[in-house]
C-alpha positions as CSV (number, residue, x, y, z in Angstrom):
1,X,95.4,95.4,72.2
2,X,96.8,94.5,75.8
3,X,97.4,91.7,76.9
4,X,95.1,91.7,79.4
5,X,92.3,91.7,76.9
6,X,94.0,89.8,74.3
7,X,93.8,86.8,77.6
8,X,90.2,87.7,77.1
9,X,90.1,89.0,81.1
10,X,88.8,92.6,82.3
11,X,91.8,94.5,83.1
12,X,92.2,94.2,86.7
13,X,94.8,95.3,89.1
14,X,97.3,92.9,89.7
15,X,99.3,93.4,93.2
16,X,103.3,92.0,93.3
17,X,104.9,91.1,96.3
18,X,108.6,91.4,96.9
19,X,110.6,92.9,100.0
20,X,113.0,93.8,97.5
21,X,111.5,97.0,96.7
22,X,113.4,97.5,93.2
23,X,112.9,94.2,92.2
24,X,108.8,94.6,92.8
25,X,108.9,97.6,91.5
26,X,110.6,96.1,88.3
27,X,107.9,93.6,88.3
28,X,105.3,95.9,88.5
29,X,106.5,97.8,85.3
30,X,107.2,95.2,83.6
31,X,103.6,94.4,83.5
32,X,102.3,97.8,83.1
33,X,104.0,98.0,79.7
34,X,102.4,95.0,78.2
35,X,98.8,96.4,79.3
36,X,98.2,94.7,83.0
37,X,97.8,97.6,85.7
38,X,99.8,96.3,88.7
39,X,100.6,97.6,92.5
40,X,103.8,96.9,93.8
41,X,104.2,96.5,97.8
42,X,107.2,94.8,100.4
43,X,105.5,93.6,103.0
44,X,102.2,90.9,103.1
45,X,100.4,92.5,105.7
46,X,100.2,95.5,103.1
47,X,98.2,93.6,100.6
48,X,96.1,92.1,102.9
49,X,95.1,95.4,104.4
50,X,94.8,96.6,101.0
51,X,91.8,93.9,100.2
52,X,89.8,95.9,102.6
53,X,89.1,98.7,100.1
54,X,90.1,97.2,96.8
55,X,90.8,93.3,94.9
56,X,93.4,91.7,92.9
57,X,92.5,89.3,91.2
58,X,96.3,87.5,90.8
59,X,98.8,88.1,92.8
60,X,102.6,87.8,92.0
61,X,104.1,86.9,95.1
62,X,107.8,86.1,96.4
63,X,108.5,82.9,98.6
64,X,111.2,84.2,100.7
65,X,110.4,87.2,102.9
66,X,111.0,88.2,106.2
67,X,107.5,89.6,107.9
68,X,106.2,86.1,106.8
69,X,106.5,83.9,104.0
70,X,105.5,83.5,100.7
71,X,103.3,80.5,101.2
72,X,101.9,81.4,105.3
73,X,101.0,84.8,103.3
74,X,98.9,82.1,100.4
75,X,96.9,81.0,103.4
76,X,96.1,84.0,104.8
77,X,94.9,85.8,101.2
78,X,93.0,82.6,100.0
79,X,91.2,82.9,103.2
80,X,90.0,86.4,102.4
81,X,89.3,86.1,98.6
82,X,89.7,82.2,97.7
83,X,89.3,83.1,93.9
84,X,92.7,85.3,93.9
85,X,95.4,83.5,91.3
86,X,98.8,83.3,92.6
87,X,101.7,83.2,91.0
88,X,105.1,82.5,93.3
89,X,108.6,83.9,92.5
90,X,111.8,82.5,93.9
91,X,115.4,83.3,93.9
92,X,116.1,79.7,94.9
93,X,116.0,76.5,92.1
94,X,112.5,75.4,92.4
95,X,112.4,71.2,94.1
96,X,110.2,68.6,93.4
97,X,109.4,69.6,96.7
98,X,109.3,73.3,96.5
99,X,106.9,72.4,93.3
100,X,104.3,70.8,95.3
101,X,104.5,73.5,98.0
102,X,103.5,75.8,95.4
103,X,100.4,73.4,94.6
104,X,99.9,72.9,98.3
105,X,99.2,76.6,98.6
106,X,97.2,77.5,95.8
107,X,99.9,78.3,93.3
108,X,99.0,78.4,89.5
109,X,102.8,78.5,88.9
110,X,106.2,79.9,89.6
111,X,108.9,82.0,88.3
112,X,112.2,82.1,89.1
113,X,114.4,85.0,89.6
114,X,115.3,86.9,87.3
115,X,112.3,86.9,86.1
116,X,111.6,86.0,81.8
117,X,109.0,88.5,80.9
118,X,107.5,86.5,78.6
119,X,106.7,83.8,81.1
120,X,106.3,86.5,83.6
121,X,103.0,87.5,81.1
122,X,101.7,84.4,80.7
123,X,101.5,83.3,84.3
124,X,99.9,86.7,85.0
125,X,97.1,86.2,82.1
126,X,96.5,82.8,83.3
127,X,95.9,83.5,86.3
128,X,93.5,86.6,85.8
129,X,91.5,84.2,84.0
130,X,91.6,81.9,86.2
131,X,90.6,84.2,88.9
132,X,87.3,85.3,86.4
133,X,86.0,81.9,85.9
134,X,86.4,81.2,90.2
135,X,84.0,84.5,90.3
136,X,81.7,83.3,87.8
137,X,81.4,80.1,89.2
138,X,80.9,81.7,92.6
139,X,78.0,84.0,91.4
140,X,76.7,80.8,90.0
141,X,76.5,79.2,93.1
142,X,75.1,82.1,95.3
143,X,72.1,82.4,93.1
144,X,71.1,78.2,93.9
145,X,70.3,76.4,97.5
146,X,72.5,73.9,98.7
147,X,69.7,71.1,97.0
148,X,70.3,72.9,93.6
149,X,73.6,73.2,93.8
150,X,73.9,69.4,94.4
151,X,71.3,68.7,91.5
152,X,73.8,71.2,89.2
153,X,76.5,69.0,89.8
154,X,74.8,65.6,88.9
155,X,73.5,67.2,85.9
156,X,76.8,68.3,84.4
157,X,78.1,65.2,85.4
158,X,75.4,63.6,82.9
159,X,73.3,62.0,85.5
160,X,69.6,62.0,84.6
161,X,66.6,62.9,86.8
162,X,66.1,58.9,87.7
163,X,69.4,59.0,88.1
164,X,69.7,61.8,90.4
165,X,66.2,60.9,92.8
166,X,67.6,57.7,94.8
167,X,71.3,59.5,94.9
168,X,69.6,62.6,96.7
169,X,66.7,61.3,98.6
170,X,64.2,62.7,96.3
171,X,61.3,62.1,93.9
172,X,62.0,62.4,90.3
173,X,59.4,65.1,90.4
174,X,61.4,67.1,92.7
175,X,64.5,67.0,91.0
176,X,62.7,68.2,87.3
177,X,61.4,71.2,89.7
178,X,65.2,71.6,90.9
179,X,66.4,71.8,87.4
180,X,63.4,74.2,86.2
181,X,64.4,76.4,89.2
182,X,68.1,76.1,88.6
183,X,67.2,76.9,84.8
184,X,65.2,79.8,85.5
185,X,67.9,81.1,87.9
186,X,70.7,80.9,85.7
187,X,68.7,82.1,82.6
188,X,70.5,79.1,80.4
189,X,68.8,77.1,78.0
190,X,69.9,73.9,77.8
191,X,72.1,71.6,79.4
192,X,75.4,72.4,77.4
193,X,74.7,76.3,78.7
194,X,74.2,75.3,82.2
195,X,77.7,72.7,81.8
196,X,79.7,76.1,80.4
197,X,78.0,78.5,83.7
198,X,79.1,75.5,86.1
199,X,82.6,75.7,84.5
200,X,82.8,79.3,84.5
201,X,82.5,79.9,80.4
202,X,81.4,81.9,79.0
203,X,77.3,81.3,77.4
C-alpha cells in the first residue's frame, strides 16, 4: 500500500519547488518511492502556469529563490486554487518569526534542509488530506445559496431553528425549509451527517 492511500487521499500529483534543480529533483524521488507521484520544477512561474492544464493538490515549496519567493509565490497559488496544501522548505534555522510567516501564508508546515524523509512524508500526506477535505467542503458549499450556507453553519454550531430565525432575520418556518433544502441537497440524513460534510468527512 502507498502512502498516499495508506493517508486515506487519492493519489494526486504533488509539484516541488526548488531552484536547486538536484535538490528538487531529489525531493521529487524521494516521494515517488514511498507511493506519492510528484513534479519537480525551479522556477514559480512554472507551477503556476502549470495549474492551467493540471492541479496539485500540495505543494512542497522552498522559501528562498530568486524569480520570487517562497511565500510572494503562497499568495499568488492560494489565489488560483485556495485549497492547495503547502509545505515550505528552508536551508535557513526556522524563527519564531519565520514560523509565523509560514502560518501567515498558508503553510501546513516546514522542513528544513536536508530534508528527513520521514517528516518529508508526513507533511506531504497531511497536506493532501488536507487539500481533500478544502475540496469537499468547497463542493459542499457550491451546491447551497448564500441563506443556506449561513443556516449550515448555525446548525453545526448546534443552534436550533428558534435559535437560528431572530439571528437571520427569518421565520422559524423558513429556516425548517432551509434545512429540508440543504438536507435534500446534500443527500445526508441527519444532523451528525451534515456536521461530518461541513467538516469535509467523510459520511
Amino acid at each position: 500500500m502507498t502512502h498516499a492511500f495508506a493517508c486515506g487521499v487519492p493519489s494526486i500529483t504533488v509539484a516541488v519547488l526548488d531552484d536547486d534543480a538536484d535538490l528538487g529533483a531529489t525531493v521529487a524521488r524521494l516521494l515517488g518511492r514511498n507511493g506519492i507521484t510528484a513534479r519537480a520544477f525551479t522556477a514559480p512561474g512554472a507551477v503556476l502556469a502549470a495549474l492551467a492544464s493540471e492541479r496539485f493538490a500540495c505543494v512542497v515549496s522552498d522559501i528562498q529563490m530568486g524569480e520570487m519567493d517562497g511565500f510572494a509565490f503562497a499568495d499568488a497559488l492560494r489565489a488560483k486554487d485556495p485549497a492547495t496544501a503547502l509545505v515550505f522548505m528552508t536551508a535557513w534555522p526556522i524563527t519564531a518569526h519565520a514560523v509565523d510567516a509560514v502560518r501567515r501564508h498558508g503553510g501546513l508546515d516546514y522542513l528544513e534542509k536536508p530534508i528527513d524523509e520521514g517528516r518529508l512524508i508526513a507533511a506531504v500526506c497531511e497536506g493532501l488530506a488536507w487539500s481533500v477535505r478544502e475540496c469537499r467542503i468547497a463542493a459542499l458549499a457550491a451546491l447551497l445559496t448564500r441563506r443556506e450556507r449561513e443556516v449550515l453553519g448555525l446548525m453545526v454550531r448546534g443552534y436550533t431553528n428558534k435559535e437560528m430565525a431572530p439571528e437571520l432575520g427569518i421565520s422559524e418556518r423558513t429556516v425548517e425549509d432551509h434545512r429540508a433544502s440543504i438536507i435534500a441537497k446534500t443527500r445526508t440524513n441527519g444532523m451528525a451527517q451534515l456536521v461530518a460534510l461541513s467538516r469535509g468527512e467523510e459520511i
